[in-house]
N, C-alpha and C positions, 0 to 999 in steps of 0.2 A: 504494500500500500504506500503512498505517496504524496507528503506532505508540505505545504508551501514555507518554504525559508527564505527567511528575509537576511542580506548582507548592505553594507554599507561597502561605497565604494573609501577607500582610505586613501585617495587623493581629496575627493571632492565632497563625499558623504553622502552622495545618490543613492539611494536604494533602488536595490534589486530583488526581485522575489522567484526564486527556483521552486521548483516541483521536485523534488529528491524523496528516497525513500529511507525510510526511520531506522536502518539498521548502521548508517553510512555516519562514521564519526569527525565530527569538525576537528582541524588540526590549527589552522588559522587562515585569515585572511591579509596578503599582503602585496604589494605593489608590485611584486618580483617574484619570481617562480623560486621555489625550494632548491635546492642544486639535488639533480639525481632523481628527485617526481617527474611524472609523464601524467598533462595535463591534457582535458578534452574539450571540445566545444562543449554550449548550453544543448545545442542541436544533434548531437553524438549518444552514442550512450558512453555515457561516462563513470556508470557503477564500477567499470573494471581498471577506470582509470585511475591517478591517484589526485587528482583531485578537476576541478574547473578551472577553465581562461575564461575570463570574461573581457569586453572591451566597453567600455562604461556608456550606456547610453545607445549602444549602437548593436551587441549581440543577440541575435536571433533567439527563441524559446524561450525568453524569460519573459518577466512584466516587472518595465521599469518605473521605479518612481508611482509604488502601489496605491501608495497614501497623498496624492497629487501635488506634492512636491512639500508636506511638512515635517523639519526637520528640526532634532533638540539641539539645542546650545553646541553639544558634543561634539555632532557629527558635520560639522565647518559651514552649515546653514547660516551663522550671523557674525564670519569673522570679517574686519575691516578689510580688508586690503583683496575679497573675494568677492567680485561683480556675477549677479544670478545670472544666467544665459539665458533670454528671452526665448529664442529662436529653435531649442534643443534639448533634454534630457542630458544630464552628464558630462564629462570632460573630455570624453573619446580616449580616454587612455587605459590600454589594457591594465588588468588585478586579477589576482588570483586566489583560489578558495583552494586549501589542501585539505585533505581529508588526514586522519591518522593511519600509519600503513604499520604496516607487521612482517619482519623475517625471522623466519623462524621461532616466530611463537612471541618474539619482541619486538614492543613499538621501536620506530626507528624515531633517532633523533637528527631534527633535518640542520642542526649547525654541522659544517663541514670538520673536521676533528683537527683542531691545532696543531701545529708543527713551528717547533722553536726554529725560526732564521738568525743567521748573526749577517748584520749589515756591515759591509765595504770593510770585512777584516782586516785588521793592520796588525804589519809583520813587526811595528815598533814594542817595546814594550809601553804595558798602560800608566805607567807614572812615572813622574821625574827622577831624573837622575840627579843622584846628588853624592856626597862625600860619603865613606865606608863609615867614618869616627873617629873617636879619636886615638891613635895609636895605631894606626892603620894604614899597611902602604898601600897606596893605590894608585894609581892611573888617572884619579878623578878629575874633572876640570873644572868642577862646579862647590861651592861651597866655602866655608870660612876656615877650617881647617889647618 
């Protein structure tokens, strides 16, 4: 069975409302595809996918702007510097809905897994040089010694 969900777009805060079915679990909603998901159209079947592309305003099978354009504080309906678009539903910028996926029996977590880099190594050593001490021959060139 197949129940109408409602997403905000997280550019602009259009609403959008899918027909998805109740077993299919939300993972998030974001401006960027997850690295490593494989997303479908509204118009696809997309149960097998791992989650929706939407493109705000403009993709097929859904129903945009259900509530005819009323929107809370929240969802960028009354920010200054954001002009309503007369003329159009939306910002026309794709988002995407991931669902939660599972291998081998565990959710996956969709941050890519860190890897320590060391930046523009230097073959110098990391602190100054200075005098050995006192009572000490050395070579040094630096110091009061």
């Amino acid at each position: 069975m197949s129940y109408p969900v409602t997403y905000y777009c997280p550019r602009c805060g259009t609403l959008v409302e899918l027909d998805r079915d109740g077993y299919l679990a939300d993972k998030s909603v974001t401006p960027y595809p997850l690295e490593g998901w494989a997303y479908a159209a509204p118009t696809e079947p997309f149960e097998d996918a791992d989650g929706v592309r939407f493109v705000c305003g403009e993709s097929d099978g859904v129903v945009w702007d259900p509530h005819d354009g009323i929107r809370g504080t929240d969802a960028g309906g009354d920010e200054p510097d954001r002009e309503p678009r007369e003329d159009a539903v939306g910002c026309g910028e794709p988002f995407y809905l991931s669902f939660v996926r599972y291998e081998e029996g565990r959710e996956v977590d969709p941050r890519a897994e860190t890897e320590l880099v060391e930046i523009d190594p230097d073959p110098r050593p990391s602190g100054p040089r200075g005098p050995g001490g006192p009572g000490r021959a050395d070579d040094s060139d630096g110091g009061f010694w």
